[in-house]
C-alpha positions as CSV (number, residue, x, y, z in Angstrom):
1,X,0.0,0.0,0.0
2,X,1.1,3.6,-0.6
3,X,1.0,5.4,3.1
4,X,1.7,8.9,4.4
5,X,3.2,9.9,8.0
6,X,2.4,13.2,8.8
7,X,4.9,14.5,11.3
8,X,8.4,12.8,11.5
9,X,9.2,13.6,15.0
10,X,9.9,10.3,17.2
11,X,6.4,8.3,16.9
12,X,6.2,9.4,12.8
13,X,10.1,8.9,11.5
14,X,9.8,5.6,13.5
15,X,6.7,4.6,11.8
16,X,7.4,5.9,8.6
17,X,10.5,3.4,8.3
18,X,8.9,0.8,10.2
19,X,6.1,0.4,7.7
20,X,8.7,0.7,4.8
21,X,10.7,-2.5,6.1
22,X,7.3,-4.3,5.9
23,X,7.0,-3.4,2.5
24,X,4.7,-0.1,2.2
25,X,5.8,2.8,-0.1
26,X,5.9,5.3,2.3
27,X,6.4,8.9,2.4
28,X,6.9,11.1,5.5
29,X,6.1,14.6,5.6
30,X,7.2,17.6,7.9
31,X,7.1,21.0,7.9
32,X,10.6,21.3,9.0
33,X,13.4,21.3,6.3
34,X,16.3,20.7,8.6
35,X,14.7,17.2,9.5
36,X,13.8,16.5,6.7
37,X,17.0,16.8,4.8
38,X,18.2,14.1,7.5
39,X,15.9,11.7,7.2
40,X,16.2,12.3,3.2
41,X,20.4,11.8,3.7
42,X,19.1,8.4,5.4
43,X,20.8,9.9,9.1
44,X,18.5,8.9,12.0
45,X,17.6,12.2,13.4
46,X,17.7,10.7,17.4
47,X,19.2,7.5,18.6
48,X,16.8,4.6,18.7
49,X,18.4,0.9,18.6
50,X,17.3,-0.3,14.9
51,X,16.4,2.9,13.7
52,X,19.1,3.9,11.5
53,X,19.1,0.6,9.9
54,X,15.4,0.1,8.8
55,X,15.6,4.2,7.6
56,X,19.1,3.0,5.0
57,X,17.3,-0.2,4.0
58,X,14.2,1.7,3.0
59,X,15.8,4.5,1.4
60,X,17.6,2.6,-0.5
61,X,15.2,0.3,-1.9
62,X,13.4,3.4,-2.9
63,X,9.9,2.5,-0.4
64,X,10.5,5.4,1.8
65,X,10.9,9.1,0.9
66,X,10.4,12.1,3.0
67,X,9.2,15.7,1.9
68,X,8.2,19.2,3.5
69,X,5.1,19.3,0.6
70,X,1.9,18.4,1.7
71,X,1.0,17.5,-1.6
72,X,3.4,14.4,-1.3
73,X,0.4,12.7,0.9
74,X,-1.4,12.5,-2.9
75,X,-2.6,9.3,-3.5
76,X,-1.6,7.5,-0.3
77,X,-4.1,5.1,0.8
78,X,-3.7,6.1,4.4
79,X,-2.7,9.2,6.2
80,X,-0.9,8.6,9.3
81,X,-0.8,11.9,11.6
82,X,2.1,11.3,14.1
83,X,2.8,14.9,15.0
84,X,2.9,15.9,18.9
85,X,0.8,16.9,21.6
86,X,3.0,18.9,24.2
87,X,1.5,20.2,27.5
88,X,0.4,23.5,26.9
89,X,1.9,26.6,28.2
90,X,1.2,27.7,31.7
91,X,-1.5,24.4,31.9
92,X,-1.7,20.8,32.1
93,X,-3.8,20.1,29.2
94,X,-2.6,18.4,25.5
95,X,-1.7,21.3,23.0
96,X,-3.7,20.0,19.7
97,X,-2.5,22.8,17.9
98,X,-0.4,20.7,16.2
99,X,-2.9,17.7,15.4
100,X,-5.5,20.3,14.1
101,X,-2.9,21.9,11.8
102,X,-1.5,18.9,9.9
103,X,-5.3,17.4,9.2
104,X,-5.8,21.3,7.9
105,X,-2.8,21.0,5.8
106,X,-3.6,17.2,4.7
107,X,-7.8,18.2,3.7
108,X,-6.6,19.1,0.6
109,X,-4.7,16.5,-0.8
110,X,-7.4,13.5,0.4
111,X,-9.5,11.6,-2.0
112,X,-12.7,9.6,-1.5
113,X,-11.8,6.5,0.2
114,X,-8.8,8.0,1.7
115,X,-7.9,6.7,5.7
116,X,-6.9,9.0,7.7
117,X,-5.0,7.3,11.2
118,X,-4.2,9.5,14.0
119,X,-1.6,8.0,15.9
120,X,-1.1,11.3,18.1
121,X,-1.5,11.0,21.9
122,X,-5.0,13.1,22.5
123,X,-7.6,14.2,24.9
124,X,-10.5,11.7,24.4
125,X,-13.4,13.4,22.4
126,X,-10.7,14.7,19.7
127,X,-11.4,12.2,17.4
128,X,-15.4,13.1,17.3
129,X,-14.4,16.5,16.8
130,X,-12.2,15.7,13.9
131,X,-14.3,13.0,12.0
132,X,-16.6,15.8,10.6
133,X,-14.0,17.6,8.5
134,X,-12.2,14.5,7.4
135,X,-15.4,12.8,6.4
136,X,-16.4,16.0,3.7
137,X,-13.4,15.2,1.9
138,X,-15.0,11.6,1.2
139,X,-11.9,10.0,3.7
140,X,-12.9,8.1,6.7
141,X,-10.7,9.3,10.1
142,X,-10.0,6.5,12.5
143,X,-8.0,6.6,15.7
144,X,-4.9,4.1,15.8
145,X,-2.9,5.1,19.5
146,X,0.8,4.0,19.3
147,X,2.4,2.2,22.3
148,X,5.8,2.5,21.6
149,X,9.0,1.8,24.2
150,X,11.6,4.3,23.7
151,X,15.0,2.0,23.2
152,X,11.9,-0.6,21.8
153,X,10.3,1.6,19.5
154,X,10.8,0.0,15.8
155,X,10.3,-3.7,17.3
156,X,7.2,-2.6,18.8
157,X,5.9,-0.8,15.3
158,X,6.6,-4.0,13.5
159,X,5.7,-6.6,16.3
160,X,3.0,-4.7,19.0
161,X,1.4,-6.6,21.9
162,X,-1.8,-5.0,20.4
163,X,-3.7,-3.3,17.6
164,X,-6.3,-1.0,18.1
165,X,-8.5,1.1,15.8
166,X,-11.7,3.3,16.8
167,X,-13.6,3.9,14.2
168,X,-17.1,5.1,13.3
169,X,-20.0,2.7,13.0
170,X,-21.1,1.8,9.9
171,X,-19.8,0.8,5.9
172,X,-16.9,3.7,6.3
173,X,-15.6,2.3,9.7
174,X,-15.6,-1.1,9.0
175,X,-13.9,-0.5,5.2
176,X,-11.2,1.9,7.5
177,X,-10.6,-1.1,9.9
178,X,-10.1,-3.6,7.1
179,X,-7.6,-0.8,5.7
180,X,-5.6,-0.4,8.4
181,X,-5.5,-4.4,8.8
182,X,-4.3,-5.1,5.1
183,X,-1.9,-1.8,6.9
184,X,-0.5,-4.2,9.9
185,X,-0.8,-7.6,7.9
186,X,2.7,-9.3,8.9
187,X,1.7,-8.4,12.9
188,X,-2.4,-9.2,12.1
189,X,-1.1,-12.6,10.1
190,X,1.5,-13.9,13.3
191,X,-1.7,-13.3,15.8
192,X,-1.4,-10.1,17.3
193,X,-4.9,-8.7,18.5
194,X,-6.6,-6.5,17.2
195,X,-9.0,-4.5,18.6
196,X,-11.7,-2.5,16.8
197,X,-13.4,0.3,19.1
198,X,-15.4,3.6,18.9
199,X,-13.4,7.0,18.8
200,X,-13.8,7.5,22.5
201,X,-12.2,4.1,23.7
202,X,-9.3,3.9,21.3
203,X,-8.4,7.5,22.6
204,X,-8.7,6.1,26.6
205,X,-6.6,2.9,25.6
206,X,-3.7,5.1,25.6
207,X,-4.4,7.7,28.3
208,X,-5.7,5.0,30.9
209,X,-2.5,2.6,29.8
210,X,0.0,5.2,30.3
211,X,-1.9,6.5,33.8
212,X,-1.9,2.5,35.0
213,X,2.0,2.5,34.3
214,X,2.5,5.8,36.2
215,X,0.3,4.9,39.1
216,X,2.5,1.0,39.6
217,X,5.9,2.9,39.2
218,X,4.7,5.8,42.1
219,X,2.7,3.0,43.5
220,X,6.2,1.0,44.6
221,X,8.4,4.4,44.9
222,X,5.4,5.6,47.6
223,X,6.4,1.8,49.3
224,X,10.2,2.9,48.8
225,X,9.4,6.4,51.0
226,X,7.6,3.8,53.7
227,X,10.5,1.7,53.6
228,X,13.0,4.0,54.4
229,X,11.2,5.6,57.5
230,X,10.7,2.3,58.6
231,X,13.8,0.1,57.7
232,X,12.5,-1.9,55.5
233,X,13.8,-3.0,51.6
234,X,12.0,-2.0,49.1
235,X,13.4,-4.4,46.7
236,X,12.1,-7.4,48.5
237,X,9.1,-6.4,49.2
238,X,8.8,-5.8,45.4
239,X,9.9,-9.1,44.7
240,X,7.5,-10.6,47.3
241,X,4.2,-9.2,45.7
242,X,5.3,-9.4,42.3
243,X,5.1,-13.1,42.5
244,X,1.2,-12.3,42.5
245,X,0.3,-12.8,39.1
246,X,-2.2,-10.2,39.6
247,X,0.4,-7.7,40.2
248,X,3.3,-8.9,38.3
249,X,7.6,-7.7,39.2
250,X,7.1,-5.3,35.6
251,X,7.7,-1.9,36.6
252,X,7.8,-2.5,40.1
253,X,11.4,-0.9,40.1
254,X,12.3,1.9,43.0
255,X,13.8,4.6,41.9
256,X,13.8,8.4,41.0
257,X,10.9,7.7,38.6
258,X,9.8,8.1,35.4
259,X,10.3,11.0,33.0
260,X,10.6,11.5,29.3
261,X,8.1,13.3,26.4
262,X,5.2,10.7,27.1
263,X,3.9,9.8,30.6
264,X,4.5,13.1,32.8
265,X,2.5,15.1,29.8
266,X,-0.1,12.5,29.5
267,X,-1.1,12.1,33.0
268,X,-1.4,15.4,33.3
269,X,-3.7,16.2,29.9
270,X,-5.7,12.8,31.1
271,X,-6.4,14.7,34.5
272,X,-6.9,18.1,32.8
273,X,-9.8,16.5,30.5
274,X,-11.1,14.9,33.3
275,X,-12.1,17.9,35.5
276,X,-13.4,19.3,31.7
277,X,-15.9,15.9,31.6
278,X,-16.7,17.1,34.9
279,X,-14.9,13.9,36.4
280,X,-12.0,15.3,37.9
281,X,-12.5,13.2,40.7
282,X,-12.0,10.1,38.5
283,X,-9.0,10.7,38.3
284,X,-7.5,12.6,41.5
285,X,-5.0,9.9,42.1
286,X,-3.1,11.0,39.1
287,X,-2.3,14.0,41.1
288,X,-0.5,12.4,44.0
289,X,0.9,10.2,41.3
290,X,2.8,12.8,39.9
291,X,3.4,14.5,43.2
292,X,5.5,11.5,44.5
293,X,7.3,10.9,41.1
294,X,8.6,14.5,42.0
295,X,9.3,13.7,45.3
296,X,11.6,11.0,44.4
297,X,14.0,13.3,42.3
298,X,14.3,15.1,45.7
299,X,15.3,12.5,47.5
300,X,18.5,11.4,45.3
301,X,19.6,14.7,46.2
302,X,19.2,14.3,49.9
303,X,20.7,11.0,49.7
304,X,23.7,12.5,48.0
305,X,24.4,15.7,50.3
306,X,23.7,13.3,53.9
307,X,26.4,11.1,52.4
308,X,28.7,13.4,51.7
309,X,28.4,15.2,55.2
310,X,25.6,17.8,54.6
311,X,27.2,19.4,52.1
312,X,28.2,18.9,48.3
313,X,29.3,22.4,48.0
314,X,32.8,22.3,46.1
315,X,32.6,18.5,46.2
316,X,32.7,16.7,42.6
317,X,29.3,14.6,42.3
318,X,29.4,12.6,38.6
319,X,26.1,11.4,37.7
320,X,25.7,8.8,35.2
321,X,22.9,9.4,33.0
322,X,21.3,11.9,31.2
323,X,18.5,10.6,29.6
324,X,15.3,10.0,31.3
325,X,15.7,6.1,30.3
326,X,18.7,3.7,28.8
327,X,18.5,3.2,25.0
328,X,17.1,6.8,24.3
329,X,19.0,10.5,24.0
330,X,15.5,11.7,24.6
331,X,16.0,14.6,28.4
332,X,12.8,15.9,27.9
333,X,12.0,15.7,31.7
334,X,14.5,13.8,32.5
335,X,14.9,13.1,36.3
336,X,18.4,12.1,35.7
337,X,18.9,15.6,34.6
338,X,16.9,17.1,37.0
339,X,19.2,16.0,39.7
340,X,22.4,17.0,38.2
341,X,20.9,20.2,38.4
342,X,19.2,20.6,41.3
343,X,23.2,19.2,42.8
344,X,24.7,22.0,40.8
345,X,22.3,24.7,42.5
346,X,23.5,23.3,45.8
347,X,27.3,23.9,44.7
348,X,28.5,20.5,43.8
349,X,31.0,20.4,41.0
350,X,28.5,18.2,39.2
351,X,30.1,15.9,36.1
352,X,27.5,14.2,33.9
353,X,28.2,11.2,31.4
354,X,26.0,9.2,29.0
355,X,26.6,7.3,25.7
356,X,24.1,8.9,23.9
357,X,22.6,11.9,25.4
358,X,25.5,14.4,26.3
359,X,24.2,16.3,22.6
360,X,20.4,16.9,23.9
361,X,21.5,17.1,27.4
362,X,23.8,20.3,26.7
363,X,21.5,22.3,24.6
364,X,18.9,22.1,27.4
365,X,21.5,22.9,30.2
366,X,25.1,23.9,28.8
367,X,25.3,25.3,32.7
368,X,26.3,21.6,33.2
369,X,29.6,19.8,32.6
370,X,30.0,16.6,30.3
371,X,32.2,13.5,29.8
372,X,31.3,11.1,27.3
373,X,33.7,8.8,28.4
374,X,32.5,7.2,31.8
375,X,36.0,6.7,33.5
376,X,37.0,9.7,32.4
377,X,33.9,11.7,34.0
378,X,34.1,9.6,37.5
379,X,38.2,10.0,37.7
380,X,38.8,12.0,41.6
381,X,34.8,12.4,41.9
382,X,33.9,12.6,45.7
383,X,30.7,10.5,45.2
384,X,28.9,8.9,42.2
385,X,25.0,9.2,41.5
386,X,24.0,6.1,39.4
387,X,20.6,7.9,37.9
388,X,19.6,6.4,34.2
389,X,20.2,2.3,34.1
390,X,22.6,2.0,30.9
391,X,24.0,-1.7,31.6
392,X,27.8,0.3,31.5
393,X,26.9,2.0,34.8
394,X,24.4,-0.8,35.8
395,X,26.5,-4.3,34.9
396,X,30.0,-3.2,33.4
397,X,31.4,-0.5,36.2
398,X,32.4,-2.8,39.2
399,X,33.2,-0.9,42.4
400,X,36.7,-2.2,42.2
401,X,37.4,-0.4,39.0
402,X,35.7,2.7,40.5
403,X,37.7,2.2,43.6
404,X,40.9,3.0,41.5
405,X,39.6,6.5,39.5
406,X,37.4,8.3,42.6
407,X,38.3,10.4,45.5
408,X,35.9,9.0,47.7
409,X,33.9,6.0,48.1
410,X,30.0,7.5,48.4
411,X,27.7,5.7,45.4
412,X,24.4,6.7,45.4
413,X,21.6,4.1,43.8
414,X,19.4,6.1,42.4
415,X,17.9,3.0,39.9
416,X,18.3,0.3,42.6
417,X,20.7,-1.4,40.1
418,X,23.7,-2.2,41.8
419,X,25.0,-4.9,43.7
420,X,24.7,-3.2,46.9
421,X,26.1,-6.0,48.7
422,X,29.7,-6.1,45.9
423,X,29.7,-2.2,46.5
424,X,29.8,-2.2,50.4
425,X,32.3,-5.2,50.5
426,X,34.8,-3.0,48.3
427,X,34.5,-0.7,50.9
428,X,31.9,2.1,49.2
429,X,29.1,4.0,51.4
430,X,26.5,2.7,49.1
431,X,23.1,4.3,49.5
432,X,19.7,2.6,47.5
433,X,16.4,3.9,47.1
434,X,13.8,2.5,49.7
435,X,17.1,0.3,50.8
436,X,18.5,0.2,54.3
């Protein structure tokens, strides 16, 4: 089939190659030239693991092309519209400004039949309130919510857990849910579900997914704060319950929380367009939710000034880890950022290393110093923050080897993925999250 991705941020460069490698002709489209002309030069615009090779294969064999014309979009047989849906200024709720514009610019160049698939993250109701306009062109809007990993991204394009696709009742929806199945036909064909819904259920799949996530990651770093007041280890206890296959060990992992362009933002819309259903106490949780996610970030930073006496000022802290997960350079409210900072602002000679994120990290804070090389950035530091889980920090950097570059022998846990036990044996002051 012959597709179109409007937007070619994350979600849309992603799918654009991803559904090239399956075998679509595929054309993404964005407004901005400088990204474009990457993509175009077959460069990955942002590290994701697979990325780079699916967007070379497919430029090559001539399925995928990008352009800043809207006209490209021309005789596709679906519209993709993967463009973003920041938290608006001074507010909680999604921006659509962005969503609204590229199905403006895209009107014009759809014929009868045409699919349009938003794949955007949106306030429930959008959908409705877009349908009409697509629907006068002769094209048939459906709803298609991404669930993509960062660092899993392109495997979970081309191999999701699920499918879904809200779409309006009658002939049009049902033609629109057979398109977008003949779209997904390798991951249909091998079994995957998928799930055909109304407007307003394929927009909560993603909203209420993305609050559950954030409520069982604050859930076990709320059981982390209890923990530490009373002694306890948060780790065992989150091995002990997640033996209850009710409640599974997934993202039971203590820590400074989670971060990143996706679940802080959405939470927040989600509770914003609650209150505007006039349900706002639906969804009060989501509140504290993000209050204690917060909280955490605070918390690395006391555990790193008590350890080093009270005071980091003129001490050298290196934390390792940038961005807000491993296998991304995505910072966008990144907590492992957001302590190096809030260290520096207490006057700790603050050192910050990652493999991939030193780029984004130093446009969004150039008042911050960066290593790329890890040994290099922990060499005569005074104590060590361990804040985003790449397996170089987490698995490769033993405390022996630390032992023999740093000043001091203070490592603070903040992902709960060290061997606290190795660490204290080799004579560090190690310090975990919910950990005695």
């Amino acid at each position: 089939m012959r597709l179109s991705v409007i937007g070619c941020g994350y979600l849309g460069a992603v799918h654009a190659a991803a559904m090239a490698s399956i075998g679509h002709e595929v054309v993404g489209i964005d407004i901005d030239p400088g990204k474009i002309k990457t993509l175009s030069d077959g460069d990955a615009p942002f590290f994701e693991p697979g990325l780079q090779q699916i967007l070379t294969e497919g430029i090559a064999s001539g399925r995928l092309s990008f352009s800043t014309e809207f006209a490209a979009a021309a005789g596709a047989d679906v519209h993709f519209i993967g463009v973003g849906t920041p938290q608006q200024p001074g507010g909680h709720a999604a921006d659509l400004t962005y969503v609204h514009t590229a199905v403006d610019s895209l009107l014009p160049h759809l014929s009868a039949g045409d699919v349009v698939a938003g794949k955007s993250t949106v306030p429930v109701g959008t959908a409705a309130s877009l349908a009409p306009r697509v629907a006068a062109t002769g094209a048939t809007l459906v709803w298609n919510p991404e669930f993509l990993r960062e660092g899993w991204a392109v495997a979970d394009t081309i191999t999701p857990d699920r499918l879904v696709a809200g779409v309006p009742d009658g002939p049009s929806g049902e033609r629109a849910a057979e398109m977008l199945r003949e779209v997904y036909h390798p991951a249909v064909a091998s079994g995957i579900p998928f799930i055909v819904t109304d407007y307003a259920t394929s927009e909560l799949v993603k909203v209420a997914a993305n609050a559950f996530l954030a409520t069982k990651i604050s859930f076990i770093n709320a059981m982390a704060e209890i923990a530490e007041a009373s002694g306890a280890d948060v780790t065992q206890l989150a091995d002990a319950i997640g033996h209850d296959e009710r409640i599974g060990r997934r993202f039971l992992g203590a820590g400074i929380g989670f971060g990143g362009g996706c679940l802080p933002k959405d939470i927040r819309a989600f509770a914003a367009r609650a209150e505007e259903l006039g349900k706002s106490e639906s969804v009060t949780f989501l509140r504290e939710v993000d209050a204690i996610n917060l909280r955490r970030r605070d918390r690395a930073v006391e555990l790193v000034v008590q350890a080093l006496g009270g005071s980091v000022f003129g001490k050298k802290v290196t934390v390792l880890g940038a961005a807000f997960k491993p296998h991304s350079d995505d910072v966008r409210d990144s907590p492992a950022l957001d302590v190096a900072v809030r260290l520096r602002g207490l006057g700790a000679d603050v050192m910050v290393t990652d493999p991939q994120a030193i780029d984004n990290a130093r446009r969004l804070h150039p008042q911050l110093a960066y290593e790329p090389d890890r040994d290099t950035a922990i060499r005569d530091a005074d104590a060590i923050a361990l804040v985003t889980e790449w397996d170089e920090y987490r698995r490769e950097l033993t405390p022996e080897h630390a032992s023999s570059l740093t000043s001091g022998r203070v490592v603070v846990d903040g992902r709960n993925g060290l061997d606290a036990a190795a660490w204290r044996a080799a004579g560090w002051q190690y310090h975990g999250m919910g950990r005695p």
